[in-house]
PDB file of N, CA, C, O and CB in Angstrom:
ATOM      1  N   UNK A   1      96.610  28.571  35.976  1.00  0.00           N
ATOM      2  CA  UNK A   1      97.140  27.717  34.938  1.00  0.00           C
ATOM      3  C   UNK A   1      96.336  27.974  33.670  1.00  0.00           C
ATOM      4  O   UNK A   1      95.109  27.984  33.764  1.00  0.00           O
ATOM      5  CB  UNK A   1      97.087  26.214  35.355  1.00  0.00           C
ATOM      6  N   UNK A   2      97.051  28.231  32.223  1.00  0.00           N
ATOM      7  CA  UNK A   2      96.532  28.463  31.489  1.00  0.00           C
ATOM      8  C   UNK A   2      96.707  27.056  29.931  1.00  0.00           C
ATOM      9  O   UNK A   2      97.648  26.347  29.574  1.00  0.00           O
ATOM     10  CB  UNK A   2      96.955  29.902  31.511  1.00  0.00           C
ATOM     11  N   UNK A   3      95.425  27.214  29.473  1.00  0.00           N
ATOM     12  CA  UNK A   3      95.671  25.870  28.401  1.00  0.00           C
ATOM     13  C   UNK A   3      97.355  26.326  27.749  1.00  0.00           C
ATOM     14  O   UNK A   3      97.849  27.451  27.662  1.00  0.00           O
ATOM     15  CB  UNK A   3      94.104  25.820  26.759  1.00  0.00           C
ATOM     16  N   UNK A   4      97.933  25.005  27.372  1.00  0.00           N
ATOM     17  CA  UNK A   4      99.191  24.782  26.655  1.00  0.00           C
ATOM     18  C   UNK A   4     100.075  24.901  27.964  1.00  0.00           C
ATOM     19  O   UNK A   4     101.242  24.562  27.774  1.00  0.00           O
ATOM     20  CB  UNK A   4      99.549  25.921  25.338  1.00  0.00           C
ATOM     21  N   UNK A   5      99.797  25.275  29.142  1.00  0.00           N
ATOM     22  CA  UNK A   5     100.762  25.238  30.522  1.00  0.00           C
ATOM     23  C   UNK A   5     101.175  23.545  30.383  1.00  0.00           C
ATOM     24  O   UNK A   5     100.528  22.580  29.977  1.00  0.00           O
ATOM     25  CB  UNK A   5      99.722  25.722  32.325  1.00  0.00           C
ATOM     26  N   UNK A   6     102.614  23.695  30.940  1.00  0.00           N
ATOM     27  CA  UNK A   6     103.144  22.124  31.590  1.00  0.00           C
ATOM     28  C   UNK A   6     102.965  22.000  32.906  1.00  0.00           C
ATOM     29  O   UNK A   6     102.970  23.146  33.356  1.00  0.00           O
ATOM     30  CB  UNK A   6     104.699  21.773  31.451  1.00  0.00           C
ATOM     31  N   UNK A   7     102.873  21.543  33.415  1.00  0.00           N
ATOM     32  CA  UNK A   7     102.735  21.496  34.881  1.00  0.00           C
ATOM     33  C   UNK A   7     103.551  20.036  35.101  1.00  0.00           C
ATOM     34  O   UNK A   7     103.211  19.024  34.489  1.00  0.00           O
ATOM     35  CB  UNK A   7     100.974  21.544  35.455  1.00  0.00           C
ATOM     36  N   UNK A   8     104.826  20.065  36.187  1.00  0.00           N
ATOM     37  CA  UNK A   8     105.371  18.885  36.623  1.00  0.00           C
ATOM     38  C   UNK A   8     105.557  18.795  38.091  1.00  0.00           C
ATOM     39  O   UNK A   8     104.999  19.560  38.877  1.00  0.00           O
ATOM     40  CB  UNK A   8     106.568  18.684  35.977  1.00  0.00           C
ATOM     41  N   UNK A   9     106.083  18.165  38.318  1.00  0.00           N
ATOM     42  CA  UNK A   9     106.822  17.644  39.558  1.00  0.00           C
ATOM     43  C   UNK A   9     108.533  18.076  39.578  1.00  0.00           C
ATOM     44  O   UNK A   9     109.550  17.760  38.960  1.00  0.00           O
ATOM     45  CB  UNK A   9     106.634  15.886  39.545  1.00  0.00           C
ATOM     46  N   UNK A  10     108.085  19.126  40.848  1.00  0.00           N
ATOM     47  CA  UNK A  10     109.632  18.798  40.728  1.00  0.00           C
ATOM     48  C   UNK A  10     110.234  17.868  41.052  1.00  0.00           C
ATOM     49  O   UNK A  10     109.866  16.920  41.745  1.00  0.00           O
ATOM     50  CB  UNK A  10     110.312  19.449  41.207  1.00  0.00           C
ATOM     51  N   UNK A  11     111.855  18.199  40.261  1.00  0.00           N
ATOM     52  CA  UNK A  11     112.856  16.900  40.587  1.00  0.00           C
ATOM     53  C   UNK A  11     113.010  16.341  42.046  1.00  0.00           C
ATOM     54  O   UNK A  11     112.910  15.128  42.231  1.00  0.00           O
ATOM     55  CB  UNK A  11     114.340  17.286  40.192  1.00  0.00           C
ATOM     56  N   UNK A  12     113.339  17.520  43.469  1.00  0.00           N
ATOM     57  CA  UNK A  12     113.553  17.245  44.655  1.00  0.00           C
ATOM     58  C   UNK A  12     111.891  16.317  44.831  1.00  0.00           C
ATOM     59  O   UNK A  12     111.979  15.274  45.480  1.00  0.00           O
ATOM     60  CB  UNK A  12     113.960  18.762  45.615  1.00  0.00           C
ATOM     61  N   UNK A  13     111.077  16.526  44.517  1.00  0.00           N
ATOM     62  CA  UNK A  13     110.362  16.121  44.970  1.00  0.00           C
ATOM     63  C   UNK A  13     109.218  14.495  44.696  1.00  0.00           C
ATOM     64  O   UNK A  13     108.271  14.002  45.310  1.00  0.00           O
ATOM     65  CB  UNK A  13     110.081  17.184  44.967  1.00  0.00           C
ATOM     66  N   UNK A  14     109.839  14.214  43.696  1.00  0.00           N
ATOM     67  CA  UNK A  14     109.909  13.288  42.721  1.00  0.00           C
ATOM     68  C   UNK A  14     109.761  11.686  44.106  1.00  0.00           C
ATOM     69  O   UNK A  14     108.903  10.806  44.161  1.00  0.00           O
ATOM     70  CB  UNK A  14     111.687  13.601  41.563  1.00  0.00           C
ATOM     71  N   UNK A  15     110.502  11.829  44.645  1.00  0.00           N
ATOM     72  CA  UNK A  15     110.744  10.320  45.935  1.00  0.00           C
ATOM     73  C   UNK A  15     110.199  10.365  47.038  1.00  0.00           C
ATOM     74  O   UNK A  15     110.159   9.324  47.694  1.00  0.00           O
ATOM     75  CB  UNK A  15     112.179  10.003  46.545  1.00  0.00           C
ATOM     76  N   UNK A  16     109.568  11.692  47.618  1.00  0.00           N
ATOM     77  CA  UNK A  16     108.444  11.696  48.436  1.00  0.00           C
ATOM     78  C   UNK A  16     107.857  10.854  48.498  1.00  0.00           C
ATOM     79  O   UNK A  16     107.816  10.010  47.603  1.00  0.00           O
ATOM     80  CB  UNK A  16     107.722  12.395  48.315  1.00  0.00           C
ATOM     81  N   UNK A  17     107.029  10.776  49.850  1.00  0.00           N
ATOM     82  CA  UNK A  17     105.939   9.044  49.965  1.00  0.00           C
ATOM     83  C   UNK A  17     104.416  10.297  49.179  1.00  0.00           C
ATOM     84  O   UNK A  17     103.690  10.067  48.212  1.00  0.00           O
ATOM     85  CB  UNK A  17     105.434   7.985  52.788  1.00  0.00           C
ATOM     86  N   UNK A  18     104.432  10.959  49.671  1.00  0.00           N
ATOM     87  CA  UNK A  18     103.198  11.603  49.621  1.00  0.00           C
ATOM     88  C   UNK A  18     103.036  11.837  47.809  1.00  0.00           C
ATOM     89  O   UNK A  18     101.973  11.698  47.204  1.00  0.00           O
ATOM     90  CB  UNK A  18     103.257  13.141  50.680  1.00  0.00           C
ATOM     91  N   UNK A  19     103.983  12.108  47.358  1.00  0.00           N
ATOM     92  CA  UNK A  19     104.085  11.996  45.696  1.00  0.00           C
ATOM     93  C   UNK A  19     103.733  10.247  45.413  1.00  0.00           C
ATOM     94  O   UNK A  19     102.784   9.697  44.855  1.00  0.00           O
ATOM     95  CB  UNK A  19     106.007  12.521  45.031  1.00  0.00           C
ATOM     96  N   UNK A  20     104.457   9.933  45.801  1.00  0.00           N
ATOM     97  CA  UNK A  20     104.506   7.980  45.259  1.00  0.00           C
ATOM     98  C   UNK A  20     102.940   7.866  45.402  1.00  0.00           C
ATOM     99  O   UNK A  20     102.220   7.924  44.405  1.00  0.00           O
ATOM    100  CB  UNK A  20     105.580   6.442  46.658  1.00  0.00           C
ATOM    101  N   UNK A  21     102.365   7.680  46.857  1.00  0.00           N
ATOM    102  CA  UNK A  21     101.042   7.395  47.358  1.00  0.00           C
ATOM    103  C   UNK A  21     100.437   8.061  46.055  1.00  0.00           C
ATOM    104  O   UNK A  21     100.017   7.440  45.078  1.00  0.00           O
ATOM    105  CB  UNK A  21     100.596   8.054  48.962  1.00  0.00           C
ATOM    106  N   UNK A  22     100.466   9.365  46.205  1.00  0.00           N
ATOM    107  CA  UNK A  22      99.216  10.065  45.287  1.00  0.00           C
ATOM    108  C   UNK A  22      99.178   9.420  43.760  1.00  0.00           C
ATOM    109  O   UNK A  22      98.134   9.086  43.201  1.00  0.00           O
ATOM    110  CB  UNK A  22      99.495  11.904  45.107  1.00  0.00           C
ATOM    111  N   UNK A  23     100.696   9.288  43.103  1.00  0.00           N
ATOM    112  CA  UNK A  23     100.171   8.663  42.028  1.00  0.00           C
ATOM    113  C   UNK A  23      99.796   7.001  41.980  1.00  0.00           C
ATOM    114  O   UNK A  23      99.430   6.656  40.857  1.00  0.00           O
ATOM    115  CB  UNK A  23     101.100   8.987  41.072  1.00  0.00           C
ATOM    116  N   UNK A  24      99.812   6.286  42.643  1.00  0.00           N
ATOM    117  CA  UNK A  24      99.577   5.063  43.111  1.00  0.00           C
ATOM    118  C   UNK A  24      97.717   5.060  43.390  1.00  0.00           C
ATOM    119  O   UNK A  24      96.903   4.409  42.735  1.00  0.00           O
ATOM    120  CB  UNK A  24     100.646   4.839  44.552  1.00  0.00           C
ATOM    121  N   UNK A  25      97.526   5.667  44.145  1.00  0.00           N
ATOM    122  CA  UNK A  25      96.299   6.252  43.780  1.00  0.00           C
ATOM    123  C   UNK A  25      95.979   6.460  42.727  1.00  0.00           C
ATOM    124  O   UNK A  25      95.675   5.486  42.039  1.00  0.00           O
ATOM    125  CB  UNK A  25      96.090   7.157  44.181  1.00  0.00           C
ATOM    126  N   UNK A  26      95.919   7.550  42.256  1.00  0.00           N
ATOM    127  CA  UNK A  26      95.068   7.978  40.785  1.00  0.00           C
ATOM    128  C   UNK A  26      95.636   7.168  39.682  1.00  0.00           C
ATOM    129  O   UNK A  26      95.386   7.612  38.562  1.00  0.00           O
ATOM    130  CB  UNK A  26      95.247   9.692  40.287  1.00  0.00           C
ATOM    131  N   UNK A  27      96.207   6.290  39.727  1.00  0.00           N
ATOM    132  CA  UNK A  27      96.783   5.194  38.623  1.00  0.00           C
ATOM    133  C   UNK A  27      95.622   4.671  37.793  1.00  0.00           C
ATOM    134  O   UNK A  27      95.830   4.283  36.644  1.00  0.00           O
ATOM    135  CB  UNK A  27      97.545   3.828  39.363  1.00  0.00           C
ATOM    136  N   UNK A  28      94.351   4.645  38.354  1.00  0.00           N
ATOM    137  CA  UNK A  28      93.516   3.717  37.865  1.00  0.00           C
ATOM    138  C   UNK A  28      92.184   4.245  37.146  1.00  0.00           C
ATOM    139  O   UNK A  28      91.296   3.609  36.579  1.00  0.00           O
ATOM    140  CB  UNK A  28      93.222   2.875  38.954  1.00  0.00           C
ATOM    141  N   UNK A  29      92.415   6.268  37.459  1.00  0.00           N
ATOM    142  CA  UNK A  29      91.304   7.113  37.357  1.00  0.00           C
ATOM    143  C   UNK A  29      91.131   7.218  36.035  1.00  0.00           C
ATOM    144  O   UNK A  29      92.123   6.826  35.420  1.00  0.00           O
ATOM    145  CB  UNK A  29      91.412   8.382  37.996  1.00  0.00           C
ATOM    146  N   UNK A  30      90.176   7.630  35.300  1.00  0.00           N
ATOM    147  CA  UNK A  30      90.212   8.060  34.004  1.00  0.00           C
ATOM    148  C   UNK A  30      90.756   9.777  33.840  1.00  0.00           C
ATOM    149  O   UNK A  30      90.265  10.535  34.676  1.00  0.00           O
ATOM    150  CB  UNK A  30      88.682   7.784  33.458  1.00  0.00           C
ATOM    151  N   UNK A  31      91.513  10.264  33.046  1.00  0.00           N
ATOM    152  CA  UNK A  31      91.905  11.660  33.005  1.00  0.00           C
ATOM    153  C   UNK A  31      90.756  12.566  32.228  1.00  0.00           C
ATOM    154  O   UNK A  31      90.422  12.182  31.107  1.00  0.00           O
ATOM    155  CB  UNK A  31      93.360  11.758  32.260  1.00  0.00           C
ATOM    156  N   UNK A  32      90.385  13.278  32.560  1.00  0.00           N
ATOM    157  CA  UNK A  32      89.444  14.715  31.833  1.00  0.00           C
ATOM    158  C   UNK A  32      89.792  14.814  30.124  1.00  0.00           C
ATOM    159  O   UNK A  32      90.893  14.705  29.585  1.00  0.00           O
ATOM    160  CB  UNK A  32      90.111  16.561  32.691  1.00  0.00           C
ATOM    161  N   UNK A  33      89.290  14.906  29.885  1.00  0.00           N
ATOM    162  CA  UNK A  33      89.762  15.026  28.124  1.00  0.00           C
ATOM    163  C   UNK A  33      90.439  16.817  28.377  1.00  0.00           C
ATOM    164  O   UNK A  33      91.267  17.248  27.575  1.00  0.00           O
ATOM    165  CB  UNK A  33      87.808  14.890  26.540  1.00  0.00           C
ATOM    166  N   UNK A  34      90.114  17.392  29.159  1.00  0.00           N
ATOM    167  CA  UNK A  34      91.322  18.982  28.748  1.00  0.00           C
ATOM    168  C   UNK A  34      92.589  18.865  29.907  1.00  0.00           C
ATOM    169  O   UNK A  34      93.093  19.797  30.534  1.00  0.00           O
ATOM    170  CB  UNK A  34      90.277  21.069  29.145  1.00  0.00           C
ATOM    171  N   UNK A  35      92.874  17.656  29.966  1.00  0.00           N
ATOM    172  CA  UNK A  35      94.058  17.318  30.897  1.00  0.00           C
ATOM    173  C   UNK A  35      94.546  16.226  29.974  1.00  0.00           C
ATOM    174  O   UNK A  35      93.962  15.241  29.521  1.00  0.00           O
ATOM    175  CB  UNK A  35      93.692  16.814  32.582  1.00  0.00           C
ATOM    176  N   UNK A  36      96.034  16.767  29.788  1.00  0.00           N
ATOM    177  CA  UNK A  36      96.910  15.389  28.998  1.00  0.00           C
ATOM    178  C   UNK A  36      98.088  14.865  30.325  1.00  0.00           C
ATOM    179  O   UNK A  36      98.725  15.661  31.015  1.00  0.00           O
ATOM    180  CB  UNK A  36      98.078  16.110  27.154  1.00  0.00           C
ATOM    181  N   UNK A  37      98.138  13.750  30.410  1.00  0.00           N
ATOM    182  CA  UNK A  37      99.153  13.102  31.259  1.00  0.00           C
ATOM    183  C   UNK A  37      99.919  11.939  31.221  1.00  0.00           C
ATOM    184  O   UNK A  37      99.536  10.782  31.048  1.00  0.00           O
ATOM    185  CB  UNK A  37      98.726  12.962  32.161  1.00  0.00           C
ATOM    186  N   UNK A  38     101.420  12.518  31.463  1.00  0.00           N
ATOM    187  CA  UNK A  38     101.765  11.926  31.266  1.00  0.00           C
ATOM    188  C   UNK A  38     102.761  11.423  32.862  1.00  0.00           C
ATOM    189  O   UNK A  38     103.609  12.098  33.445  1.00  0.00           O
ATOM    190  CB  UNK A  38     102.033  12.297  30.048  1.00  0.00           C
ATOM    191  N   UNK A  39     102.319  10.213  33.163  1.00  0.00           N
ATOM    192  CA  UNK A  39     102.865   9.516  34.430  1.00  0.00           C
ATOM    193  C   UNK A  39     104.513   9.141  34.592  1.00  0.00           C
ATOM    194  O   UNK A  39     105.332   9.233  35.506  1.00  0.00           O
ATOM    195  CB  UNK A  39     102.073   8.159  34.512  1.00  0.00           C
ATOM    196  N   UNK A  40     104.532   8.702  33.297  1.00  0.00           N
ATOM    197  CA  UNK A  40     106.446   8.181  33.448  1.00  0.00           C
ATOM    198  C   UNK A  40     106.671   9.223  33.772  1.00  0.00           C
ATOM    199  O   UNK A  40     107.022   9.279  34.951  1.00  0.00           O
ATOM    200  CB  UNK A  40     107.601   7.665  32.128  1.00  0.00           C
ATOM    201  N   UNK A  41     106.621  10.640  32.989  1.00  0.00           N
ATOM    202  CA  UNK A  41     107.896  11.774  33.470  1.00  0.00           C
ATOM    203  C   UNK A  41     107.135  12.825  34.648  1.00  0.00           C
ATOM    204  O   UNK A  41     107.553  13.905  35.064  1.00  0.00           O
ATOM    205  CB  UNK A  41     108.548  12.939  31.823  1.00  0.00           C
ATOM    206  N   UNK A  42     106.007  12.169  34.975  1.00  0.00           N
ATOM    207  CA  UNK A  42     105.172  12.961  36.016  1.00  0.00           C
ATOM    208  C   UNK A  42     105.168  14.535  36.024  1.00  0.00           C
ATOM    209  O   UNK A  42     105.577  15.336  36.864  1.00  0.00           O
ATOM    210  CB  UNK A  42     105.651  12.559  37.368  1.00  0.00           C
ATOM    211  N   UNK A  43     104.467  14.730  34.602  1.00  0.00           N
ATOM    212  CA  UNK A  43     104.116  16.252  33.820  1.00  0.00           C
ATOM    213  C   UNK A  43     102.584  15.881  33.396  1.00  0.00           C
ATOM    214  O   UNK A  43     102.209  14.723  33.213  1.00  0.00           O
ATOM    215  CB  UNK A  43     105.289  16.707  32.171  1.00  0.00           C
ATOM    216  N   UNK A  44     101.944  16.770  33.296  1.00  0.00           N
ATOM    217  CA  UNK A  44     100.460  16.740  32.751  1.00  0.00           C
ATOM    218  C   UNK A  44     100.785  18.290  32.022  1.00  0.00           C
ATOM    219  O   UNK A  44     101.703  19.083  32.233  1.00  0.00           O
ATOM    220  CB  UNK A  44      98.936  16.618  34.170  1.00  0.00           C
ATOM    221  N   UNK A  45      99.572  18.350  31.043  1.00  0.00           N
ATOM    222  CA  UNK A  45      99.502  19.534  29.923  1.00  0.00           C
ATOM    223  C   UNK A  45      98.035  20.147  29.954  1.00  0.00           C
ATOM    224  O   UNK A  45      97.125  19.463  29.484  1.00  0.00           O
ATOM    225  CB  UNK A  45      99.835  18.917  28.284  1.00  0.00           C
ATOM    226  N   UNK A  46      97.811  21.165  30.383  1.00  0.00           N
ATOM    227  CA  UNK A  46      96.446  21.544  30.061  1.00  0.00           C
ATOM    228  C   UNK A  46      95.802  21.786  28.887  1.00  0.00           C
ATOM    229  O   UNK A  46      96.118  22.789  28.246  1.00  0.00           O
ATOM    230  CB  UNK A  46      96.232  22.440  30.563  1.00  0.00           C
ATOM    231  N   UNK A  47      94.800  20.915  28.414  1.00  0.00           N
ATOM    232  CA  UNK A  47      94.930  21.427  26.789  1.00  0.00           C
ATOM    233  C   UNK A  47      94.246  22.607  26.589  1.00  0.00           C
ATOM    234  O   UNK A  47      94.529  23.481  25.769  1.00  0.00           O
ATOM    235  CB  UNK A  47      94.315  20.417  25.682  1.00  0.00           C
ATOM    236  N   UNK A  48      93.141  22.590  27.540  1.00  0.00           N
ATOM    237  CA  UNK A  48      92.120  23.988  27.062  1.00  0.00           C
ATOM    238  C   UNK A  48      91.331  24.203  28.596  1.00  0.00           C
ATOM    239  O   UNK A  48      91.717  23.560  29.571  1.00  0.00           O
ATOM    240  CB  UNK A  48      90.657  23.534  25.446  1.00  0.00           C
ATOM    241  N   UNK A  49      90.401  24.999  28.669  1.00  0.00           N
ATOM    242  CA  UNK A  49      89.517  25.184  29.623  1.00  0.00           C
ATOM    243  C   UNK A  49      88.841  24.391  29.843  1.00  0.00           C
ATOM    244  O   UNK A  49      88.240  24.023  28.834  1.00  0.00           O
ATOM    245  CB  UNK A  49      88.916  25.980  29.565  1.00  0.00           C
ATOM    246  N   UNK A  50      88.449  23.586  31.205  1.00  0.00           N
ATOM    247  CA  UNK A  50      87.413  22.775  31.437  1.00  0.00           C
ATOM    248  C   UNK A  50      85.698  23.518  31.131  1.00  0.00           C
ATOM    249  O   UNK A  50      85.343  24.653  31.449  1.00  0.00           O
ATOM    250  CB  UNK A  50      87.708  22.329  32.994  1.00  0.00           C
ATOM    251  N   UNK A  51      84.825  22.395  30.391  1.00  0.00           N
ATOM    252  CA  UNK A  51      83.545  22.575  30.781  1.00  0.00           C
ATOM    253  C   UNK A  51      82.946  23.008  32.125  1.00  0.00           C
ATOM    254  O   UNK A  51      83.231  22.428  33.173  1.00  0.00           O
ATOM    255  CB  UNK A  51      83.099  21.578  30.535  1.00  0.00           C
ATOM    256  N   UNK A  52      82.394  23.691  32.079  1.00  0.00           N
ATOM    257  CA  UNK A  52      81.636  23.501  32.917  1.00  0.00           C
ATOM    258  C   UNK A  52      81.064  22.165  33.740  1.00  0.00           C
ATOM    259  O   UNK A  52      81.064  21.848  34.929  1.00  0.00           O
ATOM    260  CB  UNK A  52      80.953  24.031  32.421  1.00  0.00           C
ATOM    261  N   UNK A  53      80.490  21.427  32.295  1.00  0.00           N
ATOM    262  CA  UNK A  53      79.758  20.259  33.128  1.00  0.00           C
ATOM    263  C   UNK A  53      80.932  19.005  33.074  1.00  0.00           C
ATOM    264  O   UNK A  53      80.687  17.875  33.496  1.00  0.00           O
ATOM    265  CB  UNK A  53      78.062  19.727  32.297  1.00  0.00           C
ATOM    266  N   UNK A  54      81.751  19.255  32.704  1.00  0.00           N
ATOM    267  CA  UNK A  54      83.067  18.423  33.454  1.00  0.00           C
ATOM    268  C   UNK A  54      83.669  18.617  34.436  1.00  0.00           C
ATOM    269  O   UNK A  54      84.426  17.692  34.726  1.00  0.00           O
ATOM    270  CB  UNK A  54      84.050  18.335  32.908  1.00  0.00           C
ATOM    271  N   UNK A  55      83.665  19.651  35.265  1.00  0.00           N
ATOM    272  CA  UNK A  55      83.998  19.630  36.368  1.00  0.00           C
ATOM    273  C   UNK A  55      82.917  19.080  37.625  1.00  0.00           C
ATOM    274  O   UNK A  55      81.876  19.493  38.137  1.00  0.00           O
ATOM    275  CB  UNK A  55      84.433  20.854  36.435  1.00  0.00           C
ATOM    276  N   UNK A  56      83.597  18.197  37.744  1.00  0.00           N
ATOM    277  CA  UNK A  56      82.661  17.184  38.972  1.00  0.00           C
ATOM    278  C   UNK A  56      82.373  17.239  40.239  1.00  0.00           C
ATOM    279  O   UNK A  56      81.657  16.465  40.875  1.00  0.00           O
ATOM    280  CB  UNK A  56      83.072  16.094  39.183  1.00  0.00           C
ATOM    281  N   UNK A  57      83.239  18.655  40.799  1.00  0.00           N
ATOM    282  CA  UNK A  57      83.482  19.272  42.193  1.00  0.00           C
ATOM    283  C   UNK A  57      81.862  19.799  42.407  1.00  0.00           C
ATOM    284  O   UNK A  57      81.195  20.118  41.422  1.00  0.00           O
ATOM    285  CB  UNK A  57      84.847  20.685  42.213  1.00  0.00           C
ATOM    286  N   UNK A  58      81.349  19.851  43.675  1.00  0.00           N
ATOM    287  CA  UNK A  58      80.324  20.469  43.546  1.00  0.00           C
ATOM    288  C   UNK A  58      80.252  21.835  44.007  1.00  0.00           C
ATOM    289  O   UNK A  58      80.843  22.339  44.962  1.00  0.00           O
ATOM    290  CB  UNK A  58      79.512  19.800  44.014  1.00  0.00           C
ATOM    291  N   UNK A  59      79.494  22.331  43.242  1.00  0.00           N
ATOM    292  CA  UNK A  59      80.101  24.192  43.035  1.00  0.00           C
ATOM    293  C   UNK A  59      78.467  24.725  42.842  1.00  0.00           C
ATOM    294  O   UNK A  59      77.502  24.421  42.140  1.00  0.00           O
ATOM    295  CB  UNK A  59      81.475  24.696  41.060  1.00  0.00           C
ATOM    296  N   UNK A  60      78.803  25.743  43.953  1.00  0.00           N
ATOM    297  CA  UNK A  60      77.283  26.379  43.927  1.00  0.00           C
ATOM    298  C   UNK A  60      77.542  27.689  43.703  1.00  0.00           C
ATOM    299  O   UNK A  60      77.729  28.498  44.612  1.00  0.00           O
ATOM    300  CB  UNK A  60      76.342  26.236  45.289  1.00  0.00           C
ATOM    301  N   UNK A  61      77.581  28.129  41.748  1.00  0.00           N
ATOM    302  CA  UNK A  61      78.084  29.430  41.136  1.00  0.00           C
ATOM    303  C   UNK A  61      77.001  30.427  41.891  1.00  0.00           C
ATOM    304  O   UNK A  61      77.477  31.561  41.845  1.00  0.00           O
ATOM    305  CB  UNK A  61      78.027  29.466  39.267  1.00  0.00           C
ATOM    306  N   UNK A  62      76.163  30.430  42.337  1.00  0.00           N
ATOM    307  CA  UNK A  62      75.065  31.322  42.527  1.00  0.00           C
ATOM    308  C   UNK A  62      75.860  32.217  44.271  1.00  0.00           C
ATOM    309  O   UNK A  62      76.176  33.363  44.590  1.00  0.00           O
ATOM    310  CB  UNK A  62      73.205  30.141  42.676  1.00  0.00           C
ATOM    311  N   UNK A  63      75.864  31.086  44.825  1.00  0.00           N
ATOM    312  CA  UNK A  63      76.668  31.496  45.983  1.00  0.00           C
ATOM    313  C   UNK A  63      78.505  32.885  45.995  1.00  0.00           C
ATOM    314  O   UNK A  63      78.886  33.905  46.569  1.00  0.00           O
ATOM    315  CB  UNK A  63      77.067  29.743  46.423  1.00  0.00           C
ATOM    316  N   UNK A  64      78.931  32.003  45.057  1.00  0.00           N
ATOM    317  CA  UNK A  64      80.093  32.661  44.853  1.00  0.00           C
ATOM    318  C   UNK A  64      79.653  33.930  44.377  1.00  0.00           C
ATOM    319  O   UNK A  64      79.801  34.910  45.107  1.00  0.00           O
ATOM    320  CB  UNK A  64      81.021  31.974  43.965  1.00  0.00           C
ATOM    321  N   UNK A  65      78.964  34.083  42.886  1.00  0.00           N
ATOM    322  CA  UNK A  65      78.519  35.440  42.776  1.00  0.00           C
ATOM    323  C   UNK A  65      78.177  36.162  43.976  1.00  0.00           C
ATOM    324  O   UNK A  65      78.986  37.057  44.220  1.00  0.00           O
ATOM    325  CB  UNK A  65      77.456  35.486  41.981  1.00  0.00           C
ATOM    326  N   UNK A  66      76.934  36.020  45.060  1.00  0.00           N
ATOM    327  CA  UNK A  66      76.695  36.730  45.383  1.00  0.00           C
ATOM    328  C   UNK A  66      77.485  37.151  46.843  1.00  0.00           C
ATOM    329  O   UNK A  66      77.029  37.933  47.676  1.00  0.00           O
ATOM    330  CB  UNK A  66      75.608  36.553  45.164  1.00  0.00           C
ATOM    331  N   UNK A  67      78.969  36.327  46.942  1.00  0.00           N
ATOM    332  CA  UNK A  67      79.442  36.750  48.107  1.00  0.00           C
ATOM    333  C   UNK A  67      80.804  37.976  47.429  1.00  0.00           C
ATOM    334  O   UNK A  67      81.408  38.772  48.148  1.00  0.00           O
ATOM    335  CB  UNK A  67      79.973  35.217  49.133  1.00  0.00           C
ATOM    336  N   UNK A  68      81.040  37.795  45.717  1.00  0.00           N
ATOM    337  CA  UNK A  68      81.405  39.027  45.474  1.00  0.00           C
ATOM    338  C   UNK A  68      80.980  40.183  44.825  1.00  0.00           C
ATOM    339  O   UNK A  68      81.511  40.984  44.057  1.00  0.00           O
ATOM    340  CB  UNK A  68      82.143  38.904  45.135  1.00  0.00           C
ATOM    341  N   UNK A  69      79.764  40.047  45.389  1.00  0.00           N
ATOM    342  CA  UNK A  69      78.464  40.911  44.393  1.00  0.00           C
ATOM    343  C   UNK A  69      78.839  42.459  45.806  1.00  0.00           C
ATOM    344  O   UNK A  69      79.016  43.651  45.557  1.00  0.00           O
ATOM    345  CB  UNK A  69      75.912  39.712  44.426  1.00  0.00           C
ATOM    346  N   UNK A  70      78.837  41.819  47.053  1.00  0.00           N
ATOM    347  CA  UNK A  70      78.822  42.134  48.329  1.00  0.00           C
ATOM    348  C   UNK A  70      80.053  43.540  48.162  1.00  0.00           C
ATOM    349  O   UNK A  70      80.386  44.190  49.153  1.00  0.00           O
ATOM    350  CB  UNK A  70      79.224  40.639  49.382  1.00  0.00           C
TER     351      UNK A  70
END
């Protein structure tokens, strides 16, 4: 996915429980400032590349390098 991408939901998939649940869930999260969203039409917009230190996943870059250093 690249910044200015749309990213939605598809239509078939729109009435799923597993769609409903998930946004019912994250209803209450705060969004990333390089993520725009929008819930009524269940589309989000990437605005740009995440930081580094915004991504909250825990990620051990040292590892990854050196398993494609290999």
């Amino acid at each position: 996915v690249k910044p200015g991408q749309i990213i939605e939901i598809d239509g078939r998939s729109k009435d799923m429980d597993r769609i409903k649940s998930a946004l019912e869930l994250s209803s209450g999260l705060e969004m990333p400032e390089w993520l725009e969203v929008d819930r009524e039409n269940l589309k989000g917009t990437v605005l740009r590349y995440p930081l580094r230190e915004e991504i909250k996943a825990p990620v051990r870059e040292q590892l990854i390098v050196e398993l494609y250093s290999k």
